[in-house]
Biopython code that builds the backbone (N, CA, C, O; Angstrom):
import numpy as np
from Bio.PDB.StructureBuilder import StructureBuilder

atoms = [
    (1, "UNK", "N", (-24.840, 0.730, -24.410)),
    (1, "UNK", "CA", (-24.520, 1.358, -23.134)),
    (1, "UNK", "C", (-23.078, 1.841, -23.148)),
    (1, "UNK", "O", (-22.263, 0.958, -23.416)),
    (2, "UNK", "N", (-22.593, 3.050, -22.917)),
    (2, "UNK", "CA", (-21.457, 3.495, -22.981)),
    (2, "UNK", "C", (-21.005, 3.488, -21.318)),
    (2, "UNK", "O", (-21.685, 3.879, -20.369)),
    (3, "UNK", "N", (-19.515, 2.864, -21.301)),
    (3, "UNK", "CA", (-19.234, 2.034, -20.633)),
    (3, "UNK", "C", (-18.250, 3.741, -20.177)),
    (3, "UNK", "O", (-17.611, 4.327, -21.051)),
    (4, "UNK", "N", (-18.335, 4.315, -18.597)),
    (4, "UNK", "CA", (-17.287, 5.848, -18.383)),
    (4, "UNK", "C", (-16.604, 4.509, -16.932)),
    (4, "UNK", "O", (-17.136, 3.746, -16.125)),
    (5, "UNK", "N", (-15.056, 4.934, -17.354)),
    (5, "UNK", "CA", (-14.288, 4.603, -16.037)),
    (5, "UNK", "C", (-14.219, 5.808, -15.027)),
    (5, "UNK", "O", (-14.123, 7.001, -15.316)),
    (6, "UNK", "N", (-14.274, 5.372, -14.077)),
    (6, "UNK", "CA", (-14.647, 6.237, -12.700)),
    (6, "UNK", "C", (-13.771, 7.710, -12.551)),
    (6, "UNK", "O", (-14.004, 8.761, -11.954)),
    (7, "UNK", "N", (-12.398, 7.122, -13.593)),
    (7, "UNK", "CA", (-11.389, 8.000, -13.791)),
    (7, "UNK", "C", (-11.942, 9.864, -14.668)),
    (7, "UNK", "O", (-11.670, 11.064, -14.633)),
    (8, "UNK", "N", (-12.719, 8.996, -15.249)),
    (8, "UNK", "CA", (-13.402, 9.879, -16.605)),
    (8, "UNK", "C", (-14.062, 11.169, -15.788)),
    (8, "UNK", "O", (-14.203, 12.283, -16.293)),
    (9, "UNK", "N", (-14.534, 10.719, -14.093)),
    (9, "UNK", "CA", (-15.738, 11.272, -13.453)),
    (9, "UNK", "C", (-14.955, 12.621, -12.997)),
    (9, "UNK", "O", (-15.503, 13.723, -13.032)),
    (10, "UNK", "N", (-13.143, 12.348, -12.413)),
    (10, "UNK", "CA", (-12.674, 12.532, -11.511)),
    (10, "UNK", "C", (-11.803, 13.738, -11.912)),
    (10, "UNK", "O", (-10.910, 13.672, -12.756)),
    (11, "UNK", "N", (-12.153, 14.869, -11.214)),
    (11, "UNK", "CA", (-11.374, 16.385, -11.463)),
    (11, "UNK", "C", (-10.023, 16.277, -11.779)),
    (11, "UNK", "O", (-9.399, 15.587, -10.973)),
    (12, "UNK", "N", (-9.232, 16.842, -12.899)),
    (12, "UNK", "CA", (-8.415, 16.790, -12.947)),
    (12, "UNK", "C", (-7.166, 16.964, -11.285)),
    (12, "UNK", "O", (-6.189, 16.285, -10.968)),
    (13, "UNK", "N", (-7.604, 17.766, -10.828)),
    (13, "UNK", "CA", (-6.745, 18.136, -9.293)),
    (13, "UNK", "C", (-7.136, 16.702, -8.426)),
    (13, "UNK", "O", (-6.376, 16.170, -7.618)),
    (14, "UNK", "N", (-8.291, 16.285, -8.734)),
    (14, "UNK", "CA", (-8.197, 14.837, -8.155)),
    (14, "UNK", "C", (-7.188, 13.808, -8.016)),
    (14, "UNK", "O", (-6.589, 13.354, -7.041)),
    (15, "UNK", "N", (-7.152, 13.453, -9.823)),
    (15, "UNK", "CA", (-6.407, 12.964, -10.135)),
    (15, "UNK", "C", (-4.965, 13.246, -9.786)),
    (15, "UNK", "O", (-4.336, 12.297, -9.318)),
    (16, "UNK", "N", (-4.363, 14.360, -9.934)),
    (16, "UNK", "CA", (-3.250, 14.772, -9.621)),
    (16, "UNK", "C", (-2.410, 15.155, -8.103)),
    (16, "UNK", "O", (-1.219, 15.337, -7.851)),
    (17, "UNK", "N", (-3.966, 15.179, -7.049)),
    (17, "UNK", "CA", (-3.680, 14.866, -5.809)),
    (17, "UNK", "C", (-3.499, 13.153, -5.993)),
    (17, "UNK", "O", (-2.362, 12.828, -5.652)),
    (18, "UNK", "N", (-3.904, 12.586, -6.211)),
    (18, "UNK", "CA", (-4.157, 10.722, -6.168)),
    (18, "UNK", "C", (-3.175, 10.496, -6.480)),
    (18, "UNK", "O", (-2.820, 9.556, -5.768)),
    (19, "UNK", "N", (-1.946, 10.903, -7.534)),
    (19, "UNK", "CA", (-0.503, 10.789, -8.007)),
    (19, "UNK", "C", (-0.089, 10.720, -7.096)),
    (19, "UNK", "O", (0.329, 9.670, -6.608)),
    (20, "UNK", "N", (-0.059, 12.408, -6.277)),
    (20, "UNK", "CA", (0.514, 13.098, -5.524)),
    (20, "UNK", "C", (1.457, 11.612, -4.240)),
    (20, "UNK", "O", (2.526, 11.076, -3.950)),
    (21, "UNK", "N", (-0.484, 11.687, -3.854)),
    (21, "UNK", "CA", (-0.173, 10.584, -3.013)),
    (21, "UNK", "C", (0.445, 8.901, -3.301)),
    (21, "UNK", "O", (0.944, 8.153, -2.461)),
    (22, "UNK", "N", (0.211, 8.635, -4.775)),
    (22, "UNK", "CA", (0.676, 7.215, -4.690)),
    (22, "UNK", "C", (2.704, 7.610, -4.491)),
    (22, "UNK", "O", (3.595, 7.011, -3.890)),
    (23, "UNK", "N", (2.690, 8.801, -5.286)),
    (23, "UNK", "CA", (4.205, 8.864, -5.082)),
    (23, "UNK", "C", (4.635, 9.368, -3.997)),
    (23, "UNK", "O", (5.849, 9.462, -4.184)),
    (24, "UNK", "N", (4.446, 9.680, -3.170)),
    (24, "UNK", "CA", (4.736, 9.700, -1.822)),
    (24, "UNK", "C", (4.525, 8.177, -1.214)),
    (24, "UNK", "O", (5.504, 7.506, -0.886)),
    (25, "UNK", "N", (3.606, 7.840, -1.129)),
    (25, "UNK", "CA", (3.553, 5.920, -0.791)),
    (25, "UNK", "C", (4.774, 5.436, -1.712)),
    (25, "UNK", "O", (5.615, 4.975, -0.940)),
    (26, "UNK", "N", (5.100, 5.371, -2.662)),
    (26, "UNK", "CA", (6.355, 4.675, -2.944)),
    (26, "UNK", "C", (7.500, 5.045, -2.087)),
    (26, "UNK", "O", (8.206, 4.227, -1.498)),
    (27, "UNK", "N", (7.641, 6.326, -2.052)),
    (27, "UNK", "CA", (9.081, 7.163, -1.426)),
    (27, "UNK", "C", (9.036, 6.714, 0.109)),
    (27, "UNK", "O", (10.102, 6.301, 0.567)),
    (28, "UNK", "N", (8.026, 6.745, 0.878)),
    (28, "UNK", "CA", (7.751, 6.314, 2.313)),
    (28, "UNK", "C", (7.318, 5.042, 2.786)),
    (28, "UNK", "O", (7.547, 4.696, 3.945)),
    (29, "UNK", "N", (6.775, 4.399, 2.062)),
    (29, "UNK", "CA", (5.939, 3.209, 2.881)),
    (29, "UNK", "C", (6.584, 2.404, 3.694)),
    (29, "UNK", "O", (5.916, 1.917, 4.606)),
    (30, "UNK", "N", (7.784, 2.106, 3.613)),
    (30, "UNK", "CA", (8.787, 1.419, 4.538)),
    (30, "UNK", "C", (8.332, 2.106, 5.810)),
    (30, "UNK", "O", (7.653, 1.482, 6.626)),
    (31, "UNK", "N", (8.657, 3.285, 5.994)),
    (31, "UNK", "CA", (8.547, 4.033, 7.343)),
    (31, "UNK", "C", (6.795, 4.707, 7.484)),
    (31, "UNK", "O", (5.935, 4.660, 8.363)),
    (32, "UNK", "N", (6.841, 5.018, 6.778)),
    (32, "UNK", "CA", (5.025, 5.703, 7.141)),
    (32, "UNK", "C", (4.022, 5.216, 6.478)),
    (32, "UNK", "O", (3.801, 5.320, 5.272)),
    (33, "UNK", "N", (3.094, 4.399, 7.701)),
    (33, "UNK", "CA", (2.018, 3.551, 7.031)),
    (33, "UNK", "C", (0.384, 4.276, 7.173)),
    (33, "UNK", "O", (-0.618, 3.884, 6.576)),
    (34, "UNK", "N", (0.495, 5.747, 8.405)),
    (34, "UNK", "CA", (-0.843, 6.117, 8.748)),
    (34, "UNK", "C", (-0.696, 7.405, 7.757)),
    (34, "UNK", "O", (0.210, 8.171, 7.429)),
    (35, "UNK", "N", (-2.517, 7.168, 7.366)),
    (35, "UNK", "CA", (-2.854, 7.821, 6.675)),
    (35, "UNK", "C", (-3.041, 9.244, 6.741)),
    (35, "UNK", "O", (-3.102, 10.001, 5.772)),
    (36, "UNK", "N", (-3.135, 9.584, 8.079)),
    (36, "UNK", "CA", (-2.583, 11.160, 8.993)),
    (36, "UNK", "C", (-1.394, 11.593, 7.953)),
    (36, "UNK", "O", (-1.429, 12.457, 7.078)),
    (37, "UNK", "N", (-0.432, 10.798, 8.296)),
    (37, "UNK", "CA", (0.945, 11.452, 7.909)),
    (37, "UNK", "C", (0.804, 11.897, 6.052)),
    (37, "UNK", "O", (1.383, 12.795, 5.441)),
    (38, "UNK", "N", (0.166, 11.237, 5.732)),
    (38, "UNK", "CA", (0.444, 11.294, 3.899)),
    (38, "UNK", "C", (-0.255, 12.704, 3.606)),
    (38, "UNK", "O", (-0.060, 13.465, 2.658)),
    (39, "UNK", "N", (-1.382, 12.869, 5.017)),
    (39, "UNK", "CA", (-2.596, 14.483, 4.462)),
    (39, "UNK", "C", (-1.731, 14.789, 5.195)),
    (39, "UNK", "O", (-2.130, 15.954, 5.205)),
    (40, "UNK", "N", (-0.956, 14.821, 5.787)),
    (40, "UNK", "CA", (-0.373, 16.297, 6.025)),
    (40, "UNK", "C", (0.810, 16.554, 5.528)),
    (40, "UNK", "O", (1.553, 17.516, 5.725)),
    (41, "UNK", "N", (0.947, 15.526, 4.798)),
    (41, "UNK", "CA", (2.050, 15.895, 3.672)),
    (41, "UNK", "C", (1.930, 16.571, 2.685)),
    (41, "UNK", "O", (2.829, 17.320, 2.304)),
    (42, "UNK", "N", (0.740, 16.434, 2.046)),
    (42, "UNK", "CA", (0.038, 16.792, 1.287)),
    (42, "UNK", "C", (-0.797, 18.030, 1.697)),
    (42, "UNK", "O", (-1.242, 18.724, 0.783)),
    (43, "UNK", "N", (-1.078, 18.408, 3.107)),
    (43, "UNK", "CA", (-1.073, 19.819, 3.363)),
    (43, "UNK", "C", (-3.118, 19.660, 3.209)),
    (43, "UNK", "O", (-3.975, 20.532, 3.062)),
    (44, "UNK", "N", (-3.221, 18.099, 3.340)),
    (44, "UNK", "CA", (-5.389, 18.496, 3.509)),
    (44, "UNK", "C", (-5.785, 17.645, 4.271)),
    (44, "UNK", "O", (-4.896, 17.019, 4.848)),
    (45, "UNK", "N", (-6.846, 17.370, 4.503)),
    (45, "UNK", "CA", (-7.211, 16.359, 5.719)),
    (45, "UNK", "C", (-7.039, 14.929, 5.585)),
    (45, "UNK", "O", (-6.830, 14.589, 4.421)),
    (46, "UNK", "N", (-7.066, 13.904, 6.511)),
    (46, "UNK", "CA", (-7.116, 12.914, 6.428)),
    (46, "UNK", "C", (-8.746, 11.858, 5.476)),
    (46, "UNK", "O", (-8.888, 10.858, 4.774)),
    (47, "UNK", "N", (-9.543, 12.869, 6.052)),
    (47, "UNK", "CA", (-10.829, 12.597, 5.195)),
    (47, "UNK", "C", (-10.995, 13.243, 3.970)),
    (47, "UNK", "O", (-11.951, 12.665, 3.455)),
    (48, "UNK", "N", (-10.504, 14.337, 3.019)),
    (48, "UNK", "CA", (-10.170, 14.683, 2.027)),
    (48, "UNK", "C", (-9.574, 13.792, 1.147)),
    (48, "UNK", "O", (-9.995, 13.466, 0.038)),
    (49, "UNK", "N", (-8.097, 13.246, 1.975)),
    (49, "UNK", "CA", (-7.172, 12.231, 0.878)),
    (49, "UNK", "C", (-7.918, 10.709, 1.111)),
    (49, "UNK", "O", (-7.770, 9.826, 0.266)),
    (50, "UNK", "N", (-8.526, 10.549, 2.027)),
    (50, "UNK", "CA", (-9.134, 9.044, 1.654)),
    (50, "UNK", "C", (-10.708, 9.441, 0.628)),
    (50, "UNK", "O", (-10.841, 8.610, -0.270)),
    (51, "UNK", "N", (-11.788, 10.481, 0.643)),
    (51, "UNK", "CA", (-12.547, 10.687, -0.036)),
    (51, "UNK", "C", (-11.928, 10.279, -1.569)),
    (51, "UNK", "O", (-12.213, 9.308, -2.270)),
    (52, "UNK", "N", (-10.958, 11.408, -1.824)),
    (52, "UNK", "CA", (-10.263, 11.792, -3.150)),
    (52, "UNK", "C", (-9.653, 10.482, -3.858)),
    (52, "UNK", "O", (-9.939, 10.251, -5.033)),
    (53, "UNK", "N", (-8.919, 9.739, -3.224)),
    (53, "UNK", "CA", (-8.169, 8.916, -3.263)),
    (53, "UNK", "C", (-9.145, 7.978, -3.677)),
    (53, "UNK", "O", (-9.420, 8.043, -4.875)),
    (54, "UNK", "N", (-9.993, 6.763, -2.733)),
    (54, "UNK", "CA", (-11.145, 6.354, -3.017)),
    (54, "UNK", "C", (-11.730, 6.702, -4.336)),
    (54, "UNK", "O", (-11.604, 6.034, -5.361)),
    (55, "UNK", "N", (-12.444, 7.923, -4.194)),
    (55, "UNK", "CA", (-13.409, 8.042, -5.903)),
    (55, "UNK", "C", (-12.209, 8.117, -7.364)),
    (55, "UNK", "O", (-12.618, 8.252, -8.517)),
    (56, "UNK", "N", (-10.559, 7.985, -6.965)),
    (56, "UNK", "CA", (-10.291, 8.165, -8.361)),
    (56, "UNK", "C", (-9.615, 6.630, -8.212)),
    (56, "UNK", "O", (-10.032, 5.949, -9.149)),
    (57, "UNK", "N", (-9.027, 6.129, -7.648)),
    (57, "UNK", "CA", (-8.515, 4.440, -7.471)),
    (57, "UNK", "C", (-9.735, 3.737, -7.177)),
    (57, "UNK", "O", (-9.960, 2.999, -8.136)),
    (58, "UNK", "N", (-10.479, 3.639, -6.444)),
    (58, "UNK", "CA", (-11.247, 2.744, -5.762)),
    (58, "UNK", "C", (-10.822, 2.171, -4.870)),
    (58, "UNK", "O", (-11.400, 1.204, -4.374)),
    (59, "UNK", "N", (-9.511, 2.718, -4.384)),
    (59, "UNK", "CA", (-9.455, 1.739, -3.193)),
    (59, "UNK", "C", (-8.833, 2.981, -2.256)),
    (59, "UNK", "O", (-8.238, 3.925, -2.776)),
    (60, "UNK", "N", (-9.009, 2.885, -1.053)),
    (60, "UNK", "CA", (-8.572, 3.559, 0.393)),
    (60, "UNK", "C", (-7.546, 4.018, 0.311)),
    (60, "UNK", "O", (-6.978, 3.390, -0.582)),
    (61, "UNK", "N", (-6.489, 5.236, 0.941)),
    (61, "UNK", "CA", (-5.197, 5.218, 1.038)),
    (61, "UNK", "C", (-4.922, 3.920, 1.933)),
    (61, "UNK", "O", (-4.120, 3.182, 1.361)),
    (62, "UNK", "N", (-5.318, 3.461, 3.074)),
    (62, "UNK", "CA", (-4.926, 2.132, 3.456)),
    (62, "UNK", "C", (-4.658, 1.057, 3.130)),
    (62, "UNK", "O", (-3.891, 0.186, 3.540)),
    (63, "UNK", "N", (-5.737, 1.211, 1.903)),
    (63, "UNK", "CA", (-5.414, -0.225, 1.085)),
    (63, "UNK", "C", (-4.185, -0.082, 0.658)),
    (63, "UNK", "O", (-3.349, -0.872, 1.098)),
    (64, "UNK", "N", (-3.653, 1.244, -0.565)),
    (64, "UNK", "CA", (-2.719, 1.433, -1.144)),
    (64, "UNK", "C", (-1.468, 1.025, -0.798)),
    (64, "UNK", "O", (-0.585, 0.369, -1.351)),
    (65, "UNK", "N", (-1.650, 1.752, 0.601)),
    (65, "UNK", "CA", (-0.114, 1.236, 1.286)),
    (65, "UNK", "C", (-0.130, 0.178, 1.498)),
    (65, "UNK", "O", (0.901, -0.348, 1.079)),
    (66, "UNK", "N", (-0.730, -0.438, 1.919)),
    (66, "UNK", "CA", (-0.745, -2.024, 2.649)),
    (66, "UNK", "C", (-0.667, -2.902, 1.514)),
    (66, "UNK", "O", (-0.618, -4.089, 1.834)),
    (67, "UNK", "N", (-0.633, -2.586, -0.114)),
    (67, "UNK", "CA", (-0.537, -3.002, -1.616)),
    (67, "UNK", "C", (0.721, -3.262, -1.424)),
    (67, "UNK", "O", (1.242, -4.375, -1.352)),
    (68, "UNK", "N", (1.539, -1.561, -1.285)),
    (68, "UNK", "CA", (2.498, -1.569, -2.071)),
    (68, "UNK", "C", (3.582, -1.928, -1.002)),
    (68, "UNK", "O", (4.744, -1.733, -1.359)),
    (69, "UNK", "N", (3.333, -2.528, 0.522)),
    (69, "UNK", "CA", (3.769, -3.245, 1.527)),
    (69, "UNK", "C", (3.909, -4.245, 1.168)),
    (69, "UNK", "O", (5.086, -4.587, 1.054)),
    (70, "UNK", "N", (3.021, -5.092, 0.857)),
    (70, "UNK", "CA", (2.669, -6.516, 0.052)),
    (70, "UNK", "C", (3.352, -6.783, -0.735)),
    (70, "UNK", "O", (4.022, -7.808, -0.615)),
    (71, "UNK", "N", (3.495, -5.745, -2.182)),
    (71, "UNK", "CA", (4.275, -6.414, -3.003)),
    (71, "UNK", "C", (5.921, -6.390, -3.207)),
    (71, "UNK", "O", (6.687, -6.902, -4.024)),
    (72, "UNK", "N", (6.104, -5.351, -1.801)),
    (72, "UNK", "CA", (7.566, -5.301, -1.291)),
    (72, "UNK", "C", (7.790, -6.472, -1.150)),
    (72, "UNK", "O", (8.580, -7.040, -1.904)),
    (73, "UNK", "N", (7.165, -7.110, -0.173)),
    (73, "UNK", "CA", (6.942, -8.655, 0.719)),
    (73, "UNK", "C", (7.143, -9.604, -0.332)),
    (73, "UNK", "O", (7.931, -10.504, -0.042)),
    (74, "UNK", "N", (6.662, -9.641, -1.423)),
    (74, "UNK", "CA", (6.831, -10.313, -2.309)),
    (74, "UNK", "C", (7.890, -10.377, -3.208)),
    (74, "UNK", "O", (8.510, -11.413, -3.447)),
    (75, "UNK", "N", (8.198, -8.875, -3.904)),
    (75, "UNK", "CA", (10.028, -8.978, -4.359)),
    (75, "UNK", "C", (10.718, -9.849, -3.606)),
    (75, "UNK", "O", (11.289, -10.902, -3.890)),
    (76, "UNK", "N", (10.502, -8.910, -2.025)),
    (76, "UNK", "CA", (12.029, -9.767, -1.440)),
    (76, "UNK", "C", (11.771, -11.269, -1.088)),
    (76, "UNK", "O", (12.691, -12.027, -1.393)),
    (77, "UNK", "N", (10.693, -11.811, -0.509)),
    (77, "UNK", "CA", (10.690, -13.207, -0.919)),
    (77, "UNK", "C", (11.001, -13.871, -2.284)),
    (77, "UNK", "O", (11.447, -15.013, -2.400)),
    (78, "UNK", "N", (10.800, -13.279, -3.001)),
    (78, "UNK", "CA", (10.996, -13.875, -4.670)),
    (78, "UNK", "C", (12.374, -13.779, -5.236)),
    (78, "UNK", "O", (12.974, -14.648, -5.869)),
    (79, "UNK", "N", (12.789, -12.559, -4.900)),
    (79, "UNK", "CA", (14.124, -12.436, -4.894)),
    (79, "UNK", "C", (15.753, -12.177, -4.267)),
    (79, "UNK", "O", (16.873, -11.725, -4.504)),
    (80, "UNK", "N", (14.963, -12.792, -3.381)),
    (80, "UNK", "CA", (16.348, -12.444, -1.992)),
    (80, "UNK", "C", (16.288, -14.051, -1.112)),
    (80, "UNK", "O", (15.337, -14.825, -1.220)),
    (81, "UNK", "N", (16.991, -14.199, -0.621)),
    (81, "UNK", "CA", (17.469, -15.116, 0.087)),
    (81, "UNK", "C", (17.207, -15.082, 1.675)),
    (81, "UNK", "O", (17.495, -15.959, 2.489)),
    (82, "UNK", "N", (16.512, -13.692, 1.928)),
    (82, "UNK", "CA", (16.097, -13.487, 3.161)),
    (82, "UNK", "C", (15.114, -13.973, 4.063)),
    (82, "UNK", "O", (13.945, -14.025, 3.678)),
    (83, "UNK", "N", (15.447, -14.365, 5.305)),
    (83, "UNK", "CA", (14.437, -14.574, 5.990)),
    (83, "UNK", "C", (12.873, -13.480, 6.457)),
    (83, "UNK", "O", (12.816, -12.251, 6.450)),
    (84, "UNK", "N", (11.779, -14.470, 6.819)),
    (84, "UNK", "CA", (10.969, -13.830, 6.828)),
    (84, "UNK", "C", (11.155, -12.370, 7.977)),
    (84, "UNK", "O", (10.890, -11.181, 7.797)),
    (85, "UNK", "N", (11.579, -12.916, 8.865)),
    (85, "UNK", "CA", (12.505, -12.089, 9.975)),
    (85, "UNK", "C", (13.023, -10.858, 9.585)),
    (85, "UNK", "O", (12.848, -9.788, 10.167)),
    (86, "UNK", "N", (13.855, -11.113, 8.280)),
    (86, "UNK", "CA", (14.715, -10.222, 7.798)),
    (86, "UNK", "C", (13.833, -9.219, 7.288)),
    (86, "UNK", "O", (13.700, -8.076, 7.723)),
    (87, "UNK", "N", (12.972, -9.995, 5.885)),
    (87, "UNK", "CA", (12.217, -9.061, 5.545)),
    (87, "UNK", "C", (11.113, -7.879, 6.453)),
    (87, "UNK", "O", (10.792, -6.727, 6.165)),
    (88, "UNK", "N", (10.867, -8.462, 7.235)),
    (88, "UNK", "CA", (10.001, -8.005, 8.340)),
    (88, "UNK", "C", (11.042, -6.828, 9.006)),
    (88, "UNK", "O", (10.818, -5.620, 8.929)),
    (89, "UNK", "N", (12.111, -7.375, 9.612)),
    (89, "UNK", "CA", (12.854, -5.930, 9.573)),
    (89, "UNK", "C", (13.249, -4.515, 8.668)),
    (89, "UNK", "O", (13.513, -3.321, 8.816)),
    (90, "UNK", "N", (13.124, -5.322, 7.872)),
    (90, "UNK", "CA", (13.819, -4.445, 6.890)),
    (90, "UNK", "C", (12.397, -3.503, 6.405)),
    (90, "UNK", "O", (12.715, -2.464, 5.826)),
    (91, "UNK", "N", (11.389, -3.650, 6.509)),
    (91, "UNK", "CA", (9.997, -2.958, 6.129)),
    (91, "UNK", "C", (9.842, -2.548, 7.586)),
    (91, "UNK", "O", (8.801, -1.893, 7.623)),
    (92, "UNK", "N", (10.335, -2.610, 8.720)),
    (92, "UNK", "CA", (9.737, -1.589, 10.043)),
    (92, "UNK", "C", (8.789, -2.526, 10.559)),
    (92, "UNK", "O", (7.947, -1.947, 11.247)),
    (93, "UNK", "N", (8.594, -3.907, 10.472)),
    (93, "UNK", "CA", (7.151, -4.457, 10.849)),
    (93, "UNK", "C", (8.208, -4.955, 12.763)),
    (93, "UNK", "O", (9.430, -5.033, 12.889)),
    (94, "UNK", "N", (7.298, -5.145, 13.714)),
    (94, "UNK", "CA", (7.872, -4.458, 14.981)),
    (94, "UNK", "C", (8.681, -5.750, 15.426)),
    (94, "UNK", "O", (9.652, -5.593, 16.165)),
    (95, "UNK", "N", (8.207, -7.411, 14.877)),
    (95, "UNK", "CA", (8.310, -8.601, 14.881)),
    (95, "UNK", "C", (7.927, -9.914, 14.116)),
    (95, "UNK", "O", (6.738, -10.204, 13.984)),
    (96, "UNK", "N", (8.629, -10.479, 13.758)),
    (96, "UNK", "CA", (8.164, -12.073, 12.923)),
    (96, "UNK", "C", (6.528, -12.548, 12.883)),
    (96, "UNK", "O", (6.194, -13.249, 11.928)),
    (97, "UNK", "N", (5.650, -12.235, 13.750)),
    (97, "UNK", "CA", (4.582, -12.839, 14.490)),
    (97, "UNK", "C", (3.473, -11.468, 13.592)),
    (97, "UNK", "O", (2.275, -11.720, 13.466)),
    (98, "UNK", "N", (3.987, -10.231, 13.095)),
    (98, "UNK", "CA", (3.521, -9.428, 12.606)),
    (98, "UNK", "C", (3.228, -9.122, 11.481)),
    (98, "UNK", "O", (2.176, -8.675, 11.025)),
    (99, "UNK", "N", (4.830, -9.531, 10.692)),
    (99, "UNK", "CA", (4.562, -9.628, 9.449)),
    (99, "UNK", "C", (4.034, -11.017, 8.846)),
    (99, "UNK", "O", (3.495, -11.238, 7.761)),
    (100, "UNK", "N", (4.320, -11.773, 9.766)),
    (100, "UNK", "CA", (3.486, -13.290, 9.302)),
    (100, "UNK", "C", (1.820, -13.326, 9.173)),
    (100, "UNK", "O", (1.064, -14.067, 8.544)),
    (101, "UNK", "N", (1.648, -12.460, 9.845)),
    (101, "UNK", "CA", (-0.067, -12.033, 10.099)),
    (101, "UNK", "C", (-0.439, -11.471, 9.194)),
    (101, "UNK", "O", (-1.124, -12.155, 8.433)),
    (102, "UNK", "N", (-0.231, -10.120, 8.825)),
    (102, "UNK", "CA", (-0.450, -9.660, 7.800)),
    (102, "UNK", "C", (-0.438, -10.262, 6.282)),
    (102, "UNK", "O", (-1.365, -10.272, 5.471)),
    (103, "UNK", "N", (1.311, -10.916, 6.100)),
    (103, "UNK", "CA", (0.809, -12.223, 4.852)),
    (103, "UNK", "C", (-0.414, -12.679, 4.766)),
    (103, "UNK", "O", (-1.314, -12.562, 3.934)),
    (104, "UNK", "N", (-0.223, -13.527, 6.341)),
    (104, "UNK", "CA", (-1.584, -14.207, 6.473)),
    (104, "UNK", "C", (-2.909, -13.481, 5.697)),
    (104, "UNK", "O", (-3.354, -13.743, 4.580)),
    (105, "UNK", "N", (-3.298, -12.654, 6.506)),
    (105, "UNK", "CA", (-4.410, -11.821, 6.444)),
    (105, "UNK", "C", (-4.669, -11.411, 4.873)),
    (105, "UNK", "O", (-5.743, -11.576, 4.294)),
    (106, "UNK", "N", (-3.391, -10.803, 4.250)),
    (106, "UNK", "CA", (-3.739, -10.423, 2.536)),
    (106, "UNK", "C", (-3.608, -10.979, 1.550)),
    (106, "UNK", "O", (-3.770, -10.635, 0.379)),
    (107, "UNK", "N", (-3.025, -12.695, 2.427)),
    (107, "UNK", "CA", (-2.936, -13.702, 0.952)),
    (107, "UNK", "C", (-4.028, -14.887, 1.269)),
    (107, "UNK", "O", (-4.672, -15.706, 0.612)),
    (108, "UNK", "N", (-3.936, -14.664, 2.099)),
    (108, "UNK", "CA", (-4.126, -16.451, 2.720)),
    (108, "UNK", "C", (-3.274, -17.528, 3.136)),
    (108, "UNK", "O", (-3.596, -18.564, 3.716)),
    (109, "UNK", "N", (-2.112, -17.130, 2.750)),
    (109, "UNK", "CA", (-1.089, -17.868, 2.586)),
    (109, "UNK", "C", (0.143, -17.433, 3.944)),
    (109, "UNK", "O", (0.195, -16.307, 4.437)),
    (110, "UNK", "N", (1.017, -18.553, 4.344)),
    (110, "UNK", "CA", (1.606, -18.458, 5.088)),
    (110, "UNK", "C", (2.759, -17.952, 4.652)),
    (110, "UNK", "O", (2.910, -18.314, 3.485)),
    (111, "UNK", "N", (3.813, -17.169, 5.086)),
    (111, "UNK", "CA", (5.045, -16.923, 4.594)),
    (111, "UNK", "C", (5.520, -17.981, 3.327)),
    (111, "UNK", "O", (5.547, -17.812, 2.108)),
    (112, "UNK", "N", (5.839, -19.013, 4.089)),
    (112, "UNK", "CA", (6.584, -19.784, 3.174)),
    (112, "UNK", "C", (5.672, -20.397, 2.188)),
    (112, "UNK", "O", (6.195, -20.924, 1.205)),
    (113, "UNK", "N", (4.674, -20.405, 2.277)),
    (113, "UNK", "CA", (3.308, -20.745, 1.022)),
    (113, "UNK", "C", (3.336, -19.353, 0.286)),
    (113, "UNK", "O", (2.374, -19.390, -0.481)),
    (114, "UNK", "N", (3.963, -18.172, 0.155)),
    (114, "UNK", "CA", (3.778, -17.470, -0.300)),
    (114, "UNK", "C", (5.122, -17.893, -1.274)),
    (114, "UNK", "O", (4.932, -18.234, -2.442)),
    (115, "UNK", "N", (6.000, -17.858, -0.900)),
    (115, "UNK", "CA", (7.166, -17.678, -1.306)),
    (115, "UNK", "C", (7.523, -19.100, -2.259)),
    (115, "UNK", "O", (8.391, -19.145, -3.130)),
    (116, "UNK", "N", (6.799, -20.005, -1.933)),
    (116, "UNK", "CA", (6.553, -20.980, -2.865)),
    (116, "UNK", "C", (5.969, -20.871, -4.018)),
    (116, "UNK", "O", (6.506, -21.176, -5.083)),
    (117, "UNK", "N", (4.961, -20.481, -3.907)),
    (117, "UNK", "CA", (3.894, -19.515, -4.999)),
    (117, "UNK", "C", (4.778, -18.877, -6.089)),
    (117, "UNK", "O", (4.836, -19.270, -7.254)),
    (118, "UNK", "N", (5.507, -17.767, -5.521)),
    (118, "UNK", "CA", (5.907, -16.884, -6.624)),
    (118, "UNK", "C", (6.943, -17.128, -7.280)),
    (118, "UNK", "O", (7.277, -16.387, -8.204)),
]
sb = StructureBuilder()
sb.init_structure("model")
sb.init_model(0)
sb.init_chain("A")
sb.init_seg("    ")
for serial, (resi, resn, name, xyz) in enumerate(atoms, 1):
    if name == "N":
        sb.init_residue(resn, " ", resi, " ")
    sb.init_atom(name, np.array(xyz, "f"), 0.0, 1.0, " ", f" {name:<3s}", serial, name[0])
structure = sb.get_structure()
């Protein structure tokens, strides 16, 4: 059985929109988390860049960002001295009670069970 990665399936302009967008999610994610803003950055619809996006990653533009949110969350716990507070400011999250949730929600783990961890 010959084994094709999903990548193999996926139009070259696919692919190169799917860049498009992860590098824009690096440059923005601090400040822009809806997926509106990234298609119209990108100049196509919101259901275009999650279709596109989806069939060449497998995962959502939502997921993406909310990844590469996460593993912000995680540098600066791992390597900073900052409070969860802090970090939470410093990523735009609106309050303590917010970004603790979200940990929650994508680890399982509580702030400081996270930060123990890594």
């Amino acid at each position: 059985k010959a084994y094709v990665k999903a990548m193999d399936l996926c139009s070259p302009r696919s692919v190169k929109l799917a860049n498009q967008f992860k590098h824009l999610v690096e440059k923005k994610f601090v400040e822009q988390r809806s997926v509106q803003y990234y298609a119209n950055a990108l100049n196509i619809t919101p259901k275009h860049l999650s279709d596109t996006v989806k069939s060449v990653t497998g995962k959502t533009p939502s997921e993406l960002i909310q990844n590469r949110i996460l593993l912000e969350i995680k540098v600066l716990l791992r390597s900073s001295g900052m409070t969860i507070s802090q970090i939470g400011c410093e990523l735009n999250f609106s309050d303590q009670s917010h970004i603790t949730r979200f940990i929650k929600q994508k680890t399982g783990c509580t702030p400081l069970e996270l930060r123990n961890n890594l």
